[in-house]
C-alpha positions, 0 to 999 in steps of 0.5 A, a space after each residue: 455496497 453500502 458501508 456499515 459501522 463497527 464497534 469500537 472494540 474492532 480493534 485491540 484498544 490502544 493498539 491503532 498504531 500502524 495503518 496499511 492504505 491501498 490506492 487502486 489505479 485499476 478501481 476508478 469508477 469514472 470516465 474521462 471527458 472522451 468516456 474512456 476508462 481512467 486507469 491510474 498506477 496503484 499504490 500502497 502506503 504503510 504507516 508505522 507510528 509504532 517504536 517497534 518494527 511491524 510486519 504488513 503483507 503486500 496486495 495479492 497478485 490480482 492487484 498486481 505482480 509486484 511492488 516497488 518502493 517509491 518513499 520510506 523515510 527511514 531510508 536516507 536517500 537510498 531506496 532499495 532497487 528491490 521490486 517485491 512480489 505480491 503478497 510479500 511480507 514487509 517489515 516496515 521500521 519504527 515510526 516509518 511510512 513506506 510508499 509503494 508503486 505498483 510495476 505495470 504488467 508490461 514491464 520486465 
């Protein structure tokens, strides 16, 4: 699919302050040297540059069961052993990133 350019009104102006990036581990097109499939953990990386708290909605379930926080920088050393489910909402504080990692399906 070939990528098309938007104008530049796409955004509310001035208002470009929280960005959400999904890493698929599951979407890597290539193949190893032995051409088997590559397959990687998932990510989800949530930027708030913001002075206010924002709320942002994990992947959906056909990405994943669920999430677990492997960074946030407003956490001071204590992460939450709290998995998230798919599709949660997710209030990330004032100019905080949060890294999540996907959970495997294997695991309980």
């Amino acid at each position: 699919m070939a990528s098309t350019r938007t104008s530049r009104t796409f955004l509310p102006p001035g208002f470009a302050k929280s960005v959400t990036v999904f890493l698929n581990g599951h979407g890597i097109p290539g193949r190893d040297s032995r051409g088997q499939k590559v397959v990687g953990d998932s990510f989800v990386l949530c930027f708030n540059a913001h002075h206010e708290p924002i709320e942002f909605v994990l992947p959906p379930a056909e990405f994943g069961k669920g999430w677990r926080t492997v960074v946030d920088t407003a956490a001071d050393g204590e992460l939450s052993d709290e998995d998230l489910p798919a599709a949660e909402n997710l209030i990330v504080g004032a100019r905080t990133t949060v890294v999540l990692q996907g959970i495997p399906e294997s695991t309980g």
